[in-house]
C-alpha positions in Angstrom: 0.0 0.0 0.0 2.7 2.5 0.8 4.2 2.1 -2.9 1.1 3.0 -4.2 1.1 6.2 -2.3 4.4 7.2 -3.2 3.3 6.3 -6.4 0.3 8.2 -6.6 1.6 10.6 -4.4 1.5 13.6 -6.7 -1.6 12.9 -8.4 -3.2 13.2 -4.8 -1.8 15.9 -4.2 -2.8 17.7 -7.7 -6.6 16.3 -7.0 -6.4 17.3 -3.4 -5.8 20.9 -4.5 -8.7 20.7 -7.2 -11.0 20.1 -5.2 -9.9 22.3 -2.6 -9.4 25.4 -5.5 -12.9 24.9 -6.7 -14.4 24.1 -3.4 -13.2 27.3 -1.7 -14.3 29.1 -4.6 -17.5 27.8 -4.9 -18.6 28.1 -1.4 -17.4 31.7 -1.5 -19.4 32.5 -4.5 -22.5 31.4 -2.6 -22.0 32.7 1.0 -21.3 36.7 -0.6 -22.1 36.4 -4.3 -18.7 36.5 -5.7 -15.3 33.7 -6.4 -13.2 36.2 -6.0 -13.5 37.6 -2.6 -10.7 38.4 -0.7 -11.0 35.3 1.6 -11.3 32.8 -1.3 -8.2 34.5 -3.2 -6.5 34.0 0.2 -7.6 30.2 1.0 -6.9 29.1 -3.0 -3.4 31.1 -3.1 -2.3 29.1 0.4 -3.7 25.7 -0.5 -1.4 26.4 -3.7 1.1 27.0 -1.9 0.9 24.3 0.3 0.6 21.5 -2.5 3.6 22.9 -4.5 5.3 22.5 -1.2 4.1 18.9 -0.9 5.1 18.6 -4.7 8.6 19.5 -4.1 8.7 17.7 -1.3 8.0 14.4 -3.6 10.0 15.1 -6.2 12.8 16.1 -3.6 12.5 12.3 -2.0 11.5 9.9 -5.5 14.5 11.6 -7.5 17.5 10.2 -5.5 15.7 7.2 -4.7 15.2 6.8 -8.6 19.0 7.0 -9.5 20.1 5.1 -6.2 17.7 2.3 -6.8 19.5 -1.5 -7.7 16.2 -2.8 -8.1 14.5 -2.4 -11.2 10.8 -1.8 -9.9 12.1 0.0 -7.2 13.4 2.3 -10.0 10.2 2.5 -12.1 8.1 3.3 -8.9 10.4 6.2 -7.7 10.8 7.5 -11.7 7.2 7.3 -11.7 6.8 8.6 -8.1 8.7 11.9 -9.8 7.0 12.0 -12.9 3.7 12.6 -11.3 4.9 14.9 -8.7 6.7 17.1 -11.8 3.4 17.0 -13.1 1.6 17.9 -10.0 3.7 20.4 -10.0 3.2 21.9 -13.1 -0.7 21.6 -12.4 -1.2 22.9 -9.1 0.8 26.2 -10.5 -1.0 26.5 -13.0 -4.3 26.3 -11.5 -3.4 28.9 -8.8 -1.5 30.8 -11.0 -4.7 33.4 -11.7 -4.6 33.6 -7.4 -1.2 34.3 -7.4 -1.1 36.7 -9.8 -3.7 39.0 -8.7 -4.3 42.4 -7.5 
């Protein structure tokens, strides 16, 4: 089981942070009529944060395992481990970028 979460690590993370993005937004858009109020921009921008964190923080711990590994499958999961966090990455940034870059 804990393979799979390394594994799937970064995919987690990148759907933890969709959810979280769209929720936040969502229930902000129905308690005072708008996405963008100043407490949604604030909870999406540090959930962002917090998941690129988490995303570095994978990519930081399945790259050295994934050029120290002897084992072939132990190489594969932490190359794959790292792929997904990278792409994480990439997606969580993106997503919040619009947050991050506002006003």
């Amino acid at each position: 089981m804990a393979r799979w979460l390394f594994l799937l690590g970064g995919m987690i993370v990148w759907l933890v942070h969709f959810l979280g993005a769209y929720g936040v937004a969502s229930a902000a858009d129905v308690i005072t009529g708008q996405a963008d109020a100043a407490g949604a921009v604030w909870g999406v921008g540090l959930l962002t944060l917090a998941c690129a964190g988490a995303d570095v923080a994978l990519l930081a711990l399945a790259l050295p395992r994934a050029r120290s590994a002897a084992d072939g499958l132990d190489r594969f999961l932490a190359g794959g481990a790292a792929l997904g966090a990278g792409l994480s990455l990439l997606a969580v940034v993106w997503q919040g970028l619009p947050v991050l870059t506002a006003k």
